[in-house]
C-alpha positions as CSV (number, residue, x, y, z in Angstrom):
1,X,2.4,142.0,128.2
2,X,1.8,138.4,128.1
3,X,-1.0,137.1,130.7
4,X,-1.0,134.2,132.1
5,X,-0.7,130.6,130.5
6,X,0.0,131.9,127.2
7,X,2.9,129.8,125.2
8,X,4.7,131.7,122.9
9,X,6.4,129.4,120.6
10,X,9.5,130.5,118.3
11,X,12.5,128.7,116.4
12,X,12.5,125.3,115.7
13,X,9.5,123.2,116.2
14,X,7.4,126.4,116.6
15,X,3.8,126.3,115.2
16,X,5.0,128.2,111.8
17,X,7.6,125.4,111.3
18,X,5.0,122.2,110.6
19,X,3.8,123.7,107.5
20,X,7.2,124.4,105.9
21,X,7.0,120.9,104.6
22,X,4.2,122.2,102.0
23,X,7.0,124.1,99.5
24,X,9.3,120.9,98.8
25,X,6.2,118.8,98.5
26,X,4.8,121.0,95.8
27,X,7.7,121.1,94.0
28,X,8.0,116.9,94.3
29,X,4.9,116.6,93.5
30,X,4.9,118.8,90.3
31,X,8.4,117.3,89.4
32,X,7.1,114.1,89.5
33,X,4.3,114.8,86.9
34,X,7.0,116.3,85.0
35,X,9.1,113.5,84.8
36,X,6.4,110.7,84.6
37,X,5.1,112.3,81.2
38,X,8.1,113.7,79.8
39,X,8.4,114.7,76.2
40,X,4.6,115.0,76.0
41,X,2.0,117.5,76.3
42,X,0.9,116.3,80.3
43,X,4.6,117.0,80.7
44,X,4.6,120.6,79.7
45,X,0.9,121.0,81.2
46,X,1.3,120.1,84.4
47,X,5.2,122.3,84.8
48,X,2.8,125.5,83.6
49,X,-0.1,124.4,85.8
50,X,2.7,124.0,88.8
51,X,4.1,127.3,87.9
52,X,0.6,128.6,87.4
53,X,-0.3,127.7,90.7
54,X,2.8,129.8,92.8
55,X,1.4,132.2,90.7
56,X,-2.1,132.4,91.7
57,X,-0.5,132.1,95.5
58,X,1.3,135.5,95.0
59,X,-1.4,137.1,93.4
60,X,-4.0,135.7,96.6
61,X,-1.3,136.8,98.7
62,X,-1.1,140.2,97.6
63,X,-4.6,140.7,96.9
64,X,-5.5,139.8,100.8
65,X,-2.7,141.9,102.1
66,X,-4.4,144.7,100.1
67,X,-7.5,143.8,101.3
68,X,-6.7,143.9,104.7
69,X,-4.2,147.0,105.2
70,X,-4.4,148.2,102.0
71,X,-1.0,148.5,101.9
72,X,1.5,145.9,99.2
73,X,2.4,142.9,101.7
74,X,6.1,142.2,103.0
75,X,8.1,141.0,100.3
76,X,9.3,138.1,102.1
77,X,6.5,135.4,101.3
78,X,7.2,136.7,97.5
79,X,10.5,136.1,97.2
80,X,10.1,132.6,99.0
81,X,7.3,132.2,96.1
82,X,9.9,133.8,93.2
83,X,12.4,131.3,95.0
84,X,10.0,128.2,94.6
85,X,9.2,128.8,91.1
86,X,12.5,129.8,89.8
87,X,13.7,126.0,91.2
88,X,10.6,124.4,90.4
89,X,10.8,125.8,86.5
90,X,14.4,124.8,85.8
91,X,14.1,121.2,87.2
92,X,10.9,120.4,85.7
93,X,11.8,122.2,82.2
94,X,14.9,119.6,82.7
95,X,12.4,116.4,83.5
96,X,10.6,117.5,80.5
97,X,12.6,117.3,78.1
98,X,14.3,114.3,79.4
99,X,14.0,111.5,76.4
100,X,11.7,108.9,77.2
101,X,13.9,106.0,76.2
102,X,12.0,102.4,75.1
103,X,13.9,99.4,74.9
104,X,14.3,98.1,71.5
105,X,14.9,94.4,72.0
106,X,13.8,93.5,75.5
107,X,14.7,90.3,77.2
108,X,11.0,88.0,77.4
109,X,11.9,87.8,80.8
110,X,13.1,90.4,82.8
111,X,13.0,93.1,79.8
112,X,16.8,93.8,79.8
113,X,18.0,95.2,76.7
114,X,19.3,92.9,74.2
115,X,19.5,95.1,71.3
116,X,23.4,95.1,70.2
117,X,24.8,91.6,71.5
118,X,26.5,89.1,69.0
119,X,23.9,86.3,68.5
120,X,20.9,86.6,66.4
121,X,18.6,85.3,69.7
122,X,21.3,85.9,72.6
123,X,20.9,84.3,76.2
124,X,19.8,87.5,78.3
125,X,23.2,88.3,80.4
126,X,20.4,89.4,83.3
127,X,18.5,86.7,83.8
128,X,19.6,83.8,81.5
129,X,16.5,83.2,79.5
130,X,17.8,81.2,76.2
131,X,16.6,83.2,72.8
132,X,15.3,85.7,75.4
133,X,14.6,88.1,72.1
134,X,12.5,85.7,70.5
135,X,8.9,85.4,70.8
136,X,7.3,81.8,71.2
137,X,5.1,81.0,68.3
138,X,1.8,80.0,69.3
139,X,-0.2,77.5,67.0
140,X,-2.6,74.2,67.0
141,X,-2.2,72.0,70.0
142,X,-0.6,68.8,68.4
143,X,-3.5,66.9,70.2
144,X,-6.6,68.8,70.2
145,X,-6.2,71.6,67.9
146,X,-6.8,74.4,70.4
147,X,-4.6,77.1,70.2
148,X,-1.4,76.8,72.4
149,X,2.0,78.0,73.5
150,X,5.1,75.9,73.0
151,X,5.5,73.8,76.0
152,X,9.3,73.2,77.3
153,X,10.1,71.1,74.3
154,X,8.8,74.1,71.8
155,X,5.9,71.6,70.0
156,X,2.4,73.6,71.0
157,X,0.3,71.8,73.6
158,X,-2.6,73.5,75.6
159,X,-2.7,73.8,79.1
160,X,-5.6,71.1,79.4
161,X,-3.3,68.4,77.5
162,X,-0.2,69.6,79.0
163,X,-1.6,69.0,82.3
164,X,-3.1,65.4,80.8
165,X,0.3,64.5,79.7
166,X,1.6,65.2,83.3
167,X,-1.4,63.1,85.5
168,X,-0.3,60.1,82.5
169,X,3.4,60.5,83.5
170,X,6.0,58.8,81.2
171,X,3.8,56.1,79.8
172,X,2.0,58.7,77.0
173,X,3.6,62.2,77.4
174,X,6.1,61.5,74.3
């Protein structure tokens, strides 16, 4: 019998429902370690350390059930575990070996591909950049001798004349 003021809270919303969140965040979480170092050891490390860890929870599980009635535990929480690391083993064995795919020719820009259109030096199709495959060749500033980056007109200038030329205007910026 229930005595007074005592809440007895079942189904949805129930105090055993908040921590149900904790299963799918494990999984994400190992997942995403998965997939962020895919085809390398971390990869593979961090699946067995996810998988290790469900592990460890059974085993605790079934260690403190013992403990306590000396009895095996419920199956239930098991299977829910056997569940969990069945899913989390054959979607992070799928992340893993996922190829890590590098761009060949990337756009200077935005870093769209450029690998396999017509022109030698092709306008990136993404963001427009002209010879977007080509890096600028950096040499003496044509004033100063300071090392530089080709300015709009591709002759090097360095920042400090560049910014000469545009205070001068017109008059000595040829």
């Amino acid at each position: 019998m229930l005595g007074r003021g005592v809440v007895v809270h079942s189904g949805p919303g129930g105090r055993g429902a908040s921590h149900v969140f904790i299963f799918p965040l494990y999984a994400v979480l190992v997942w995403y370690a998965c997939f962020r170092w895919r085809r390398h050891f971390l990869g593979v490390a961090s699946l067995l350390a996810g998988l290790g860890g469900l592990l460890a929870l059974a085993w605790l599980d079934v260690r403190i059930a013992r403990w306590l009635t000396n009895e095996f535990p419920m199956p239930g929480f098991l299977l829910l575990l056997a569940g969990e690391g069945m899913i989390v083993l054959l979607i992070g064995t799928y992340l893993v070996a996922m190829p890590r795919e590098r761009v060949r020719v990337p756009c200077r820009g935005c870093g769209y591909e450029l690998d396999g259109l017509e022109a030698a030096n092709p306008r990136c199709p993404e963001c427009g950049l002209a010879h977007g495959a080509a890096r600028p060749a950096r040499g003496a500033c044509r004033r100063c001798g300071l090392d530089a980056s080709p300015n709009a007109t591709g002759a090097p200038v360095c920042a400090r004349c560049e910014a000469a030329d545009v205070a001068a205007g017109p008059a000595l910026g040829g």
